[in-house]
C-alpha positions as CSV (number, residue, x, y, z in Angstrom):
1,X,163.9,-7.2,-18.8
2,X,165.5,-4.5,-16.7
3,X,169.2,-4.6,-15.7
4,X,170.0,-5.3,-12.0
5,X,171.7,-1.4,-12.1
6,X,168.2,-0.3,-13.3
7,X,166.2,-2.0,-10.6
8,X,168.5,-1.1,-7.9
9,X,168.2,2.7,-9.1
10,X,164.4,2.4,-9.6
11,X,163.9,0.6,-5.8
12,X,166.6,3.7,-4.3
13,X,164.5,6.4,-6.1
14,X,161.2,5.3,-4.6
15,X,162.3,4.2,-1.4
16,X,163.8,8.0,-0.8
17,X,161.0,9.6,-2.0
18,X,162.5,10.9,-5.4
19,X,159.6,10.1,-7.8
20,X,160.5,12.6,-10.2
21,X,163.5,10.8,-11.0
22,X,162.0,7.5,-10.6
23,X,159.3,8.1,-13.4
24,X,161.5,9.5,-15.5
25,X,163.9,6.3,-15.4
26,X,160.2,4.5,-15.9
27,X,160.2,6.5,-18.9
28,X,163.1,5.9,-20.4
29,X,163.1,2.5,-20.0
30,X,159.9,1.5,-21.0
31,X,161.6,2.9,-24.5
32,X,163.9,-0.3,-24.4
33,X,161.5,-2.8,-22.5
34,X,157.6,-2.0,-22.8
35,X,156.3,-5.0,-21.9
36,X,158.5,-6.2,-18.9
37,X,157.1,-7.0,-15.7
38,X,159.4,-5.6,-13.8
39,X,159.0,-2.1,-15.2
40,X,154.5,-2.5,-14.6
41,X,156.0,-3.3,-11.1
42,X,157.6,-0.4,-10.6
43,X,155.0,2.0,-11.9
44,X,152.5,0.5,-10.0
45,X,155.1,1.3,-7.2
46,X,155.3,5.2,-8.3
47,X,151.7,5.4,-9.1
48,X,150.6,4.3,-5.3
49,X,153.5,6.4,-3.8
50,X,151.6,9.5,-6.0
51,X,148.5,8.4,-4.5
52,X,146.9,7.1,-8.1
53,X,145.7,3.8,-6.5
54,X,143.3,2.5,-8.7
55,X,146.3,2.8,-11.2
56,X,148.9,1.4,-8.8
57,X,146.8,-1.6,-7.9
58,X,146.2,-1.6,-11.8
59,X,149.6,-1.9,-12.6
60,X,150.9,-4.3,-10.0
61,X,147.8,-6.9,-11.3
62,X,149.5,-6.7,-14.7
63,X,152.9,-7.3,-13.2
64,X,151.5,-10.5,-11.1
65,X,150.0,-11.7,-14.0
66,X,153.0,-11.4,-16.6
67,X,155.3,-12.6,-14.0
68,X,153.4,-14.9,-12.9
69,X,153.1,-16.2,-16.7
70,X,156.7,-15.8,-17.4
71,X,157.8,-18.0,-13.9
72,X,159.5,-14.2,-12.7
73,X,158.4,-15.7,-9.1
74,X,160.8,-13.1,-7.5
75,X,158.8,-9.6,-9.1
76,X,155.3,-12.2,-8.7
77,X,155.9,-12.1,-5.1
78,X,156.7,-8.8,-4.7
79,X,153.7,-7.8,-6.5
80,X,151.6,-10.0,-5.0
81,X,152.5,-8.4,-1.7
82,X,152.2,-5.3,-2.6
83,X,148.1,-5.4,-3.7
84,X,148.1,-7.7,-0.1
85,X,149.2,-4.8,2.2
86,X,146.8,-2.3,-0.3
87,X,143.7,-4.2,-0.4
88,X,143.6,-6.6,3.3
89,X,140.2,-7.7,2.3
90,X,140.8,-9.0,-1.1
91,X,141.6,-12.9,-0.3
92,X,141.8,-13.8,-3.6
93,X,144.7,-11.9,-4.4
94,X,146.7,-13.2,-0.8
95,X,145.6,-16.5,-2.1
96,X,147.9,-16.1,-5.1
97,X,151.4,-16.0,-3.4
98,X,150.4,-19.5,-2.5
99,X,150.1,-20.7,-5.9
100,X,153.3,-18.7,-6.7
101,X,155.1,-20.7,-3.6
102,X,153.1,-23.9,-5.3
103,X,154.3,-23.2,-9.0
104,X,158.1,-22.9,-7.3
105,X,157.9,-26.4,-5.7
106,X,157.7,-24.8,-1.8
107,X,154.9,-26.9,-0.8
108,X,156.0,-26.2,3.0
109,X,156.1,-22.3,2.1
110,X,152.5,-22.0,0.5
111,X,151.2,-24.2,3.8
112,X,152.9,-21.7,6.3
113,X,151.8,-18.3,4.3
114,X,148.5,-19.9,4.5
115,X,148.5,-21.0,8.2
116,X,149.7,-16.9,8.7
117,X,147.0,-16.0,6.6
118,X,144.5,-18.1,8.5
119,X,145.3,-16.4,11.7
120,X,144.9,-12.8,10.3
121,X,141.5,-13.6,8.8
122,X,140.6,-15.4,12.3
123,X,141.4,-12.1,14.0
124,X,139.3,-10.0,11.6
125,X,136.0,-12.8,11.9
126,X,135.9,-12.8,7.7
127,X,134.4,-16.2,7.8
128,X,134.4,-15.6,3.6
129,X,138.3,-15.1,3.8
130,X,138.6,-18.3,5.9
131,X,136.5,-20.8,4.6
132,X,138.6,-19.6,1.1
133,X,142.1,-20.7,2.9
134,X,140.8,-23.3,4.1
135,X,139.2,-25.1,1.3
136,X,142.8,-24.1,-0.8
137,X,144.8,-25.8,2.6
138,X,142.8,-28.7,2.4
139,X,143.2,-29.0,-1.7
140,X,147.1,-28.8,-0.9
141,X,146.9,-31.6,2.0
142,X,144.0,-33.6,1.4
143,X,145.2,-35.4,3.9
144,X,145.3,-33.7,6.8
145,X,141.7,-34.1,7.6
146,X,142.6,-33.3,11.6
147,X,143.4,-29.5,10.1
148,X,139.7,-29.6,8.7
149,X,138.1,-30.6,11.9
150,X,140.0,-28.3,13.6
151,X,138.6,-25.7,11.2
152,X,135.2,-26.6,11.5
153,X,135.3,-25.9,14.7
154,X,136.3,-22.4,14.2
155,X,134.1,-21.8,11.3
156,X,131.2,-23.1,14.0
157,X,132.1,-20.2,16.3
158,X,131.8,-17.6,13.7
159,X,128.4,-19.0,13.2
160,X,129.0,-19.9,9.8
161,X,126.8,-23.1,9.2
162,X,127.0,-23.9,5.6
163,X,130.4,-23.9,5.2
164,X,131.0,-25.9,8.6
165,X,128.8,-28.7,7.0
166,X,131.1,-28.1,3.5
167,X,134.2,-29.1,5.6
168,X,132.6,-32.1,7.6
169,X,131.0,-33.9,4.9
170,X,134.2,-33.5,2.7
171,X,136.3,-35.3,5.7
172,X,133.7,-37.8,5.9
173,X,133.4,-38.0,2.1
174,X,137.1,-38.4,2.1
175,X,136.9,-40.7,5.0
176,X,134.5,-42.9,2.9
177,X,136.7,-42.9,-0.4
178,X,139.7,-44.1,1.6
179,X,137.1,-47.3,3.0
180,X,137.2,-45.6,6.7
181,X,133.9,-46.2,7.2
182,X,133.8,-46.4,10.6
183,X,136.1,-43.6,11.3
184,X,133.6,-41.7,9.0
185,X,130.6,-42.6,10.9
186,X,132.6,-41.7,14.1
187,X,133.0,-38.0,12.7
188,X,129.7,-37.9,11.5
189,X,128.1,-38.6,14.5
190,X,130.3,-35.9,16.6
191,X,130.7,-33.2,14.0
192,X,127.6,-33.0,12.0
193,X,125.6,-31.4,15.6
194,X,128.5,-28.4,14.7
195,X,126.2,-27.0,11.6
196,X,123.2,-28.8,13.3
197,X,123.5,-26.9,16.5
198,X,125.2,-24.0,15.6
């Protein structure tokens, strides 16, 4: 694990632009600490200031990983924000800072960042990128089956039929398991012309 002297000199050095002297504090501690997240964080840092982005994005999946493993939620975060802002169109890595704000107990956290990344996605029409937050918002809140409808409507407009009946049937499924029966036919009734229709 790095010192907080080190990290503070490592995040100066990059931030000014001195990557000469950021690699070769990289160097030298990767001497003391090979295998620390922290240091595969900052390297990934260096290599993507360089302009070695396969390597960068490289690096910073190793980082997420082993901090990710190791509960480091601080340099997991970081890292998973990193890849975001290099790679908009990979959901699957976005998706992961929720389950980093999950594994830390910030249920409330994980629901915003996914609300945020709901709107993003909306703006881009990636129906892919929003049926995947959605299906993760409703596994954290299975009860919030208004959210879902909501959703389908959205999903409708972007034309995207199979996963608008996905989202219905599993509120009426869920409906069902709860004995709402007639609350589930209700929905059925008004929601299943979305993917019918659409």
């Amino acid at each position: 694990m790095l010192t907080s002297e080190v990290r503070k000199a490592l995040s100066d050095a990059l931030r000014e632009g001195r990557l000469n002297e950021a690699r070769m504090m990289l160097e030298r501690e990767g001497a003391y600490a090979p295998d620390a997240e922290e240091l595969s964080y900052f390297q990934g840092v260096l290599f993507l200031a360089q302009g070695q982005t396969e390597e960068g994005i490289a690096k910073l999946k190793d980082a997420l990983s082993m901090a990710q493993e190791r509960s480091n939620f601080v340099f997991a975060i970081a890292a998973a924000a990193r890849l975001a802002r290099k790679d908009p169109d990979n959901v699957d890595i976005r998706l992961r800072r929720t389950d980093l704000y999950l594994a830390m107990g910030l249920v409330h956290a994980a629901y915003d960042y996914l609300l945020r990344e709901f709107d993003f996605y909306r703006r881009r029409n990636d129906p892919h990128a929003l049926s995947s937050i959605v299906k993760k918002m409703i596994d954290i809140d299975k009860e919030n089956l208004d959210l879902a409808l909501k959703v389908a409507n959205i999903l409708a407009y972007l034309e995207q039929k199979d996963e608008v009946r996905r989202v219905v049937e599993n509120v009426i499924f869920t409906l069902q398991g709860q004995g709402k029966y007639t609350e589930a036919a209700q929905i059925q009734k008004k929601y299943t012309k979305l993917y019918e229709e659409s």
